[in-house]
C-alpha positions in Angstrom: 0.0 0.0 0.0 1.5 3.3 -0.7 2.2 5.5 2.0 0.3 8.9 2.9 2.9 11.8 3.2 1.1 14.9 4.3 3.3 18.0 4.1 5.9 18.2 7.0 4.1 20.7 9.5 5.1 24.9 8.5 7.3 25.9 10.9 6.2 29.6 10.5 8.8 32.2 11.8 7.8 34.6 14.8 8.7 38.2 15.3 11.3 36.9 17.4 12.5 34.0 15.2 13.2 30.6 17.2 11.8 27.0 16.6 8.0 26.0 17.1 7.8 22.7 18.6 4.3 21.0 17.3 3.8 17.3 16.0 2.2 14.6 17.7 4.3 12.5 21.0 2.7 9.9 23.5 2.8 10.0 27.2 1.7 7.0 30.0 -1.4 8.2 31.1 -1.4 7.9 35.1 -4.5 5.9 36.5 -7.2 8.1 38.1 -7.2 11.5 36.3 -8.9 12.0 33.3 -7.6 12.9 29.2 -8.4 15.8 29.3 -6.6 16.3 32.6 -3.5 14.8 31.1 -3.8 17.8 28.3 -4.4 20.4 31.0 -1.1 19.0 33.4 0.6 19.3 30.0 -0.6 22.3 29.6 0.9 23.9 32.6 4.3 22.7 32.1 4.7 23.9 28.5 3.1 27.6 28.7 5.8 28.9 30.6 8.3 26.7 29.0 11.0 28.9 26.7 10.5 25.9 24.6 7.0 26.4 23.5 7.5 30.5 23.9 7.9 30.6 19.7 4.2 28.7 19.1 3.0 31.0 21.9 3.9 34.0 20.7 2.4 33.1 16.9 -1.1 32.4 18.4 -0.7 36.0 19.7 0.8 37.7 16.5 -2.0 35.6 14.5 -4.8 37.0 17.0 -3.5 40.5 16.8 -4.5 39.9 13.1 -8.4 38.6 13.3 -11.8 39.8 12.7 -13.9 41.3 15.5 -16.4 38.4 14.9 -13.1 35.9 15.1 -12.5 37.5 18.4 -16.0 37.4 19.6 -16.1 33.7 19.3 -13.8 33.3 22.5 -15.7 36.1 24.5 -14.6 33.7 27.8 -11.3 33.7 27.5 -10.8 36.5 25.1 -6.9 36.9 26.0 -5.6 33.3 27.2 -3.0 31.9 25.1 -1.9 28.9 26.0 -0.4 25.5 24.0 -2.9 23.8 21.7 -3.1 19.9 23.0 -6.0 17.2 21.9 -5.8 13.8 22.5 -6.1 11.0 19.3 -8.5 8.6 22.0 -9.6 8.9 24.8 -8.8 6.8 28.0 -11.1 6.4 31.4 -9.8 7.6 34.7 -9.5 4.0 35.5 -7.4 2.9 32.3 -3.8 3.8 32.0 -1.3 3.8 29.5 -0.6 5.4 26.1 -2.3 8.0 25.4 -1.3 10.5 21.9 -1.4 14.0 22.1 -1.0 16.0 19.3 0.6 19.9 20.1 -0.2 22.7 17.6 -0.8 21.5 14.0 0.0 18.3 15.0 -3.4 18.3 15.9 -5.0 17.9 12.4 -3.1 14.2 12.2 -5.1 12.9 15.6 -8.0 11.6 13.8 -6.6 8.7 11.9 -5.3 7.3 15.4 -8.7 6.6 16.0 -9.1 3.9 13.3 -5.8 2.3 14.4 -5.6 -1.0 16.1 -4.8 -0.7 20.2 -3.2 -3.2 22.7 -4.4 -3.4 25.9 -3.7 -5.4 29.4 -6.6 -6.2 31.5 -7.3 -7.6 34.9 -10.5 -9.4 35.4 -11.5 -10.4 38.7 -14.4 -12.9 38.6 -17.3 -13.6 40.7 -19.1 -10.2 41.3 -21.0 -7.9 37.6 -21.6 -4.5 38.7 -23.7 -1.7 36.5 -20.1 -0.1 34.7 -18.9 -3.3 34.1 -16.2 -2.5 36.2 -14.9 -1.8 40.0 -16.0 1.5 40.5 -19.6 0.7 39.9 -22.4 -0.7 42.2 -22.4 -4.5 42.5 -25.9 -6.0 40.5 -25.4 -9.8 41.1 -22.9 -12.1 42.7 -22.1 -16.0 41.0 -20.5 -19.0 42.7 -16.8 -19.0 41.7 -15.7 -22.1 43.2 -15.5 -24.0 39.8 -13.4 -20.8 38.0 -10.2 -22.2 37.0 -7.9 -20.9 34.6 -8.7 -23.8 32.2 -12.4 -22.9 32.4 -11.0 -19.3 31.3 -8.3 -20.0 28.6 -11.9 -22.6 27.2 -14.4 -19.3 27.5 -12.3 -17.1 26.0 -12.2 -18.9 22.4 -15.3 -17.3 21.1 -13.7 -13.9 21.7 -11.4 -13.8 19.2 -11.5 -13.0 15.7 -14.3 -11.3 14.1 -17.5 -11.0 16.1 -20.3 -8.6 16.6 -20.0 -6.8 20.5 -22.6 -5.4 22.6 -21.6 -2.1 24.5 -22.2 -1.5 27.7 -25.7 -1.6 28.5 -26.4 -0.3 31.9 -23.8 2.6 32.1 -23.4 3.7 28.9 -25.6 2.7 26.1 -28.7 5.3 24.7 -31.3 4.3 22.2 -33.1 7.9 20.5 -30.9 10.1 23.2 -32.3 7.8 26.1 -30.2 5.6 28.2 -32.4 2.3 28.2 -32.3 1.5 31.6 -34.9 5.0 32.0 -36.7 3.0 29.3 -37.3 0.0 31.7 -37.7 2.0 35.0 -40.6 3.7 33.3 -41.8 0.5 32.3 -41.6 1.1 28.5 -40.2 -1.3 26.0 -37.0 -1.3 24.3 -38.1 0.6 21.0 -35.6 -1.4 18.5 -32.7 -3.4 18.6 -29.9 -3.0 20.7 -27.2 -1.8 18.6 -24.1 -4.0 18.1 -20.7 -3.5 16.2 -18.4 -5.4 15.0 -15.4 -5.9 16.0 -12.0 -7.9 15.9 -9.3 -9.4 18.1 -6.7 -10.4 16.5 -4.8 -11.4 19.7 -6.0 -12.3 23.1 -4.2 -14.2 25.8 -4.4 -15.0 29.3 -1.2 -13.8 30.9 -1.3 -14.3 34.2 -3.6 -16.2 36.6 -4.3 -15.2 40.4 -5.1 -17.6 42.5 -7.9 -16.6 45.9 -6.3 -15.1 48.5 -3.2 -14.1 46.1 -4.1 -10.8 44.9 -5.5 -7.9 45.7 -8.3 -7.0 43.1 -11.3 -6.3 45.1 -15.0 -5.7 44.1 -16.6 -2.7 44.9 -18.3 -2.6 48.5 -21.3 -1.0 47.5 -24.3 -3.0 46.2 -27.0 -1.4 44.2 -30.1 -1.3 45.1 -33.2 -3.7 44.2 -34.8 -1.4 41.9 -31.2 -0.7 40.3 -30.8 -4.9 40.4 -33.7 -5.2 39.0 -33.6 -2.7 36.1 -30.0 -3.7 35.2 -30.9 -7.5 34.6 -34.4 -6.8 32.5 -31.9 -4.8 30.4 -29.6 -7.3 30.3 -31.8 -10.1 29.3 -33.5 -8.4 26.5 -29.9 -8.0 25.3 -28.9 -12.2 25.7 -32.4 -12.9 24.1 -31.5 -10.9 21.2 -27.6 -12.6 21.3 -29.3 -15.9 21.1 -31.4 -15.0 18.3 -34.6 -14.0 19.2 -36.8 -12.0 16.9 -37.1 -8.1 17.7 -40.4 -8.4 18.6 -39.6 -11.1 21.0 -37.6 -9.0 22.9 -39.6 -6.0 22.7 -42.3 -8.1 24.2 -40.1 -9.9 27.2 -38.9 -6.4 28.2 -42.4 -4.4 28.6 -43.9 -7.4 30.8 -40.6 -7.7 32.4 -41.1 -4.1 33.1 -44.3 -4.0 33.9 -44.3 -6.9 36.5 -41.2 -4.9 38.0 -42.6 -1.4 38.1 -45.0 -1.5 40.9 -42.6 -3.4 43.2 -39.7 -0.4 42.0 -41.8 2.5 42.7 -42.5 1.4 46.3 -38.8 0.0 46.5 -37.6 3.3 45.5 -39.7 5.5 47.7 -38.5 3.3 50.3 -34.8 4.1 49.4 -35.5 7.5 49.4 -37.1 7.8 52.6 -33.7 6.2 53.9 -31.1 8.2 52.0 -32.9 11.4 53.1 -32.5 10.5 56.6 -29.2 9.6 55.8 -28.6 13.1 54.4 -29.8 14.8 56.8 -27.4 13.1 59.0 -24.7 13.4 56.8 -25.1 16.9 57.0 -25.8 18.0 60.6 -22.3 15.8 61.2 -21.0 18.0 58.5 -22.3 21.1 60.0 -20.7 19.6 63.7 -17.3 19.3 62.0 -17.3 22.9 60.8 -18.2 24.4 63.8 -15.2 22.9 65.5 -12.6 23.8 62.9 -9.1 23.3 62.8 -6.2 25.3 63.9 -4.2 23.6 61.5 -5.9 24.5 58.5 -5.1 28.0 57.7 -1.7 26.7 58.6 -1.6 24.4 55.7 -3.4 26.6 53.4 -0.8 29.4 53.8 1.4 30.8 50.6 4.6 28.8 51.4 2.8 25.0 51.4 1.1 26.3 47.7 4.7 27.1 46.8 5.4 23.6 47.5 3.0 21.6 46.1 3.3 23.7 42.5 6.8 22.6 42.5 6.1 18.7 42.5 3.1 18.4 41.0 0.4 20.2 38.4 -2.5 22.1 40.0 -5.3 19.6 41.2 -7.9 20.0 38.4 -11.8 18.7 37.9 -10.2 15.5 36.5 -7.8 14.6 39.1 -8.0 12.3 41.7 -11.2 10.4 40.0 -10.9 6.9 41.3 -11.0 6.2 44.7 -8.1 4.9 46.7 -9.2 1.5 48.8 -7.8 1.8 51.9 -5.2 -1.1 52.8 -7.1 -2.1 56.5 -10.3 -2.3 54.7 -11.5 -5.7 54.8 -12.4 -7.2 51.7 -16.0 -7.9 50.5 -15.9 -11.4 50.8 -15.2 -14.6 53.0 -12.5 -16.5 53.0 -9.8 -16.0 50.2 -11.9 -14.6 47.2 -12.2 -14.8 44.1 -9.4 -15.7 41.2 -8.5 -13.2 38.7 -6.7 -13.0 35.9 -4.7 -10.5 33.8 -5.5 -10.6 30.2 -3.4 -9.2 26.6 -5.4 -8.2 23.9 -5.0 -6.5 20.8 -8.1 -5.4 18.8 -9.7 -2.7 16.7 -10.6 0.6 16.8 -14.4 0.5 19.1 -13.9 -2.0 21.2 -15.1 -1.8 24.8 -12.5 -3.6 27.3 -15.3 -3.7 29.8 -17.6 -5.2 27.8 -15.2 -8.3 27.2 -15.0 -8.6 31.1 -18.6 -9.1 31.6 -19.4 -11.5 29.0 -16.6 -13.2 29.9 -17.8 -13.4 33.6 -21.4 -13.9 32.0 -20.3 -17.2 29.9 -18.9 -18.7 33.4 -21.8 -18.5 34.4 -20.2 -16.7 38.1 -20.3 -12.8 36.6 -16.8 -11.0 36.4 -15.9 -7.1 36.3 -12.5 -5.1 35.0 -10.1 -4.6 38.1 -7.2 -2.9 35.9 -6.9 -1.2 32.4 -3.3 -0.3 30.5 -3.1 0.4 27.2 0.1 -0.6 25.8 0.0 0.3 22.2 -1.7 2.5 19.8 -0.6 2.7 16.3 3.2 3.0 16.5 3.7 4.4 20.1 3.8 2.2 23.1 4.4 2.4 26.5 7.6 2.1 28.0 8.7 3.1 23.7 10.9 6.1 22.6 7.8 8.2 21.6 5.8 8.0 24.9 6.7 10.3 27.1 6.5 8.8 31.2 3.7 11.3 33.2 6.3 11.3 36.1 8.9 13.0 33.9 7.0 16.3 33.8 7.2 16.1 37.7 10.7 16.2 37.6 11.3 19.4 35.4 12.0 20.4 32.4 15.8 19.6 31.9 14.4 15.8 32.1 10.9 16.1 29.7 11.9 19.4 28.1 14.4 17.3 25.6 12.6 14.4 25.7 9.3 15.9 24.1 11.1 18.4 21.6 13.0 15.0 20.2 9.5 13.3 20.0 8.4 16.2 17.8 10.9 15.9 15.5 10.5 12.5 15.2 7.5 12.5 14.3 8.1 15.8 11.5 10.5 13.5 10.6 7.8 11.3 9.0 4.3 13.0 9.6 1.2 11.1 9.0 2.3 7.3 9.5 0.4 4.9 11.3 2.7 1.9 12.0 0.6 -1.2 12.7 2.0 -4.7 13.7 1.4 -7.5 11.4 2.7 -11.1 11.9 5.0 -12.6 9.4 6.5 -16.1 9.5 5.3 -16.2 13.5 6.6 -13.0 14.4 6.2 -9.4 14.4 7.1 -6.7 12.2 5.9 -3.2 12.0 4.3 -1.9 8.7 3.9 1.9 8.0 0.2 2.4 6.8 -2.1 5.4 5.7 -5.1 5.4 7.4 -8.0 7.6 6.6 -9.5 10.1 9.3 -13.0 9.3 10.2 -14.9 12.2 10.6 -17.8 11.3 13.3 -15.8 10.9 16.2 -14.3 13.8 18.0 -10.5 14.8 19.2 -10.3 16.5 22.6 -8.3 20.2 21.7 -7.3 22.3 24.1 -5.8 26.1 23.7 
């Protein structure tokens, strides 16, 4: 196939002169913040960087030169100049890993990552399927595990790989006519069509590691929904495994409204119940609030003063709305079952662009029969830039100053105006890898996060 070579990106001269760093780089996005966080941390190491002072100071010789109109469209922040970051994918706060980022006109190339084919290393820890699919939701049903062995694993995964058709996330995430369809079964009302799969394919997927019980320390979440949220999630669910197996639309349509309708006079009084309780549990939540502030603490405008904000700016990025997202299990917390748990198991995959990680975990846990949610998410590869790789950039660099990730990130650049617009994907010849450069088109109907 012949490769795309889009232009090398204009390095446009400033009044000043000096060299505009912008291209695309990757960097090992940290558990618990969010990508957008990522691009903001980023965002306050390079802006008062000397390095990125030449792209700066074109944004502002180019502004000096727009429209009234052009300025009216950023009537919030009609003076902030800052680096231009998006992101060629998104990861959740709880998935780690590479993550591309693409500075100034580097940018325009982000779109075609999202086509590319990703690697990723999962834990699954079984017993326990909770409404995300994952840890940090609320626990909808629990499965004997006691027969879970990593045989019974390596045998369920088989029908995983290759080409099949996947079905998102159902409870969490998926909408039908702007409407998630869970609201469509606590109303009551039928699904109105089929739930919408895609098709997707892994082209690798092995079982890496197996924990044992008692050997690990992937826990399920302590919080358990409540019946009207059990109840809701599985009518959802089983429309969705009737329509897997088969069964005509109108089938399922039909299953789901007397499903639903069975359920919904049971859920409305369940869930006037559970309000009754959670507002007496807010209004003790809050008098105990109120309590705490009247008592104060002497050490708190202590630790709030000038010289501790000093500090923390030093080691680490401002705390924004997308840090600190996943919660932190405490290590004297017991766990949320008897005896030794649960086995788990860590999982390598590499599939195509639309794939949902989570999704794989529950049916996984769902053809054991015992239910199974994602502990862990990296992503080790996307396209041509992996973790640990010359062209990922480690998060913890940035905290330790620019003379470690100031010429770490303006060789990444270069690289990559070296040779803009590849997209190197892995291909197995004579039973092992190489690395092929291929063009691959941008797709239009998914966005890329830009910042600045």
């Amino acid at each position: 196939m012949p490769l795309f070579r889009p232009k090398p990106l204009l390095k446009m001269a400033t009044s000043t002169g000096g060299k505009i760093l912008e291209g695309v780089f990757g960097i090992n996005k940290p558990i618990g913040i969010s990508s957008a966080q990522v691009i903001r941390d980023c965002q306050n190491f390079f802006d008062p960087s000397a390095r990125f002072a030449p792209a700066l100071e074109q944004v502002r010789e180019q502004r000096d030169k727009e429209s009234k109109y052009q300025r009216n469209r950023r009537r919030r922040f009609p003076n902030k100049v800052q680096t231009k970051i998006g992101h060629g994918g998104t990861l959740d706060p709880l998935a780690g890993g590479v993550l591309i980022l693409g500075v100034g006109k580097g940018t325009k190339s982000l779109q075609q990552f999202l086509l590319c084919t990703k690697t990723y290393e999962t834990v699954v820890v079984f017993g326990a399927s909770t409404d995300t699919y994952d840890r940090l939701g609320k626990i909808i049903k629990k499965g004997d595990y006691s027969n879970v062995t990593r045989d019974a694993v390596e045998k369920a995964l088989e029908p995983f790989r290759g080409k099949y058709r996947q079905m998102p996330p159902l409870y969490s995430s998926l909408k039908m006519n702007g409407k998630p369809l869970y609201e469509y079964a606590r109303e009551g009302k039928p699904i109105p069509r089929e739930i919408e799969t895609r098709e997707v394919e892994v082209s690798e997927l092995e079982l890496v590691e197996w924990y044992e019980p008692g050997t690990h320390k992937h826990y399920w979440p302590d919080e358990e929904a409540g019946q009207a949220e059990k109840d809701v999630a599985q009518s959802v669910w089983r429309v969705a495994k009737a329509q897997e197996d088969g069964g005509e639309e109108s089938a399922a349509k039909m299953a789901a409204e007397e499903e639903s309708k069975a359920l919904e006079e049971f859920n409305s009084k369940k869930r006037a119940a559970e309000e009754a309780v959670d507002g007496l549990v807010s209004d003790e939540t809050r008098a105990s609030k109120r309590a705490k502030n009247e008592e104060g603490n002497p050490e708190d405008t202590l630790m709030s003063g000038a010289l501790e904000v000093k500090k923390e700016k030093l080691t680490q990025p401002p705390k924004g709305r997308g840090s600190d997202l996943v919660p932190v299990r405490p290590d004297d917390m017991p766990a949320p079952w008897e005896g030794k748990g649960p086995p788990a198991a860590k999982i390598r995959m590499t599939v195509t662009s639309g794939f949902y990680v989570r999704s794989l975990c529950h049916d996984l846990g769902e053809k054991l029969g015992c239910g199974a949610m994602m502990a862990e998410l990296v992503r080790t590869r996307q396209g041509q830039f992996t973790l640990g790789g010359a062209n990922c950039l480690e998060y913890d660099d940035l905290l330790r100053g620019e003379e470690v990730w100031g010429p770490q990130v303006e060789s990444m650049l270069d690289k990559w105006n070296a040779r803009p617009g590849e997209i190197q994907e892995p291909t197995v010849e004579n039973g092992g890898i190489k690395v092929e450069s291929e063009a691959v088109p941008a797709r239009e109907e998914e966005p890329v996060a830009a910042s600045g």
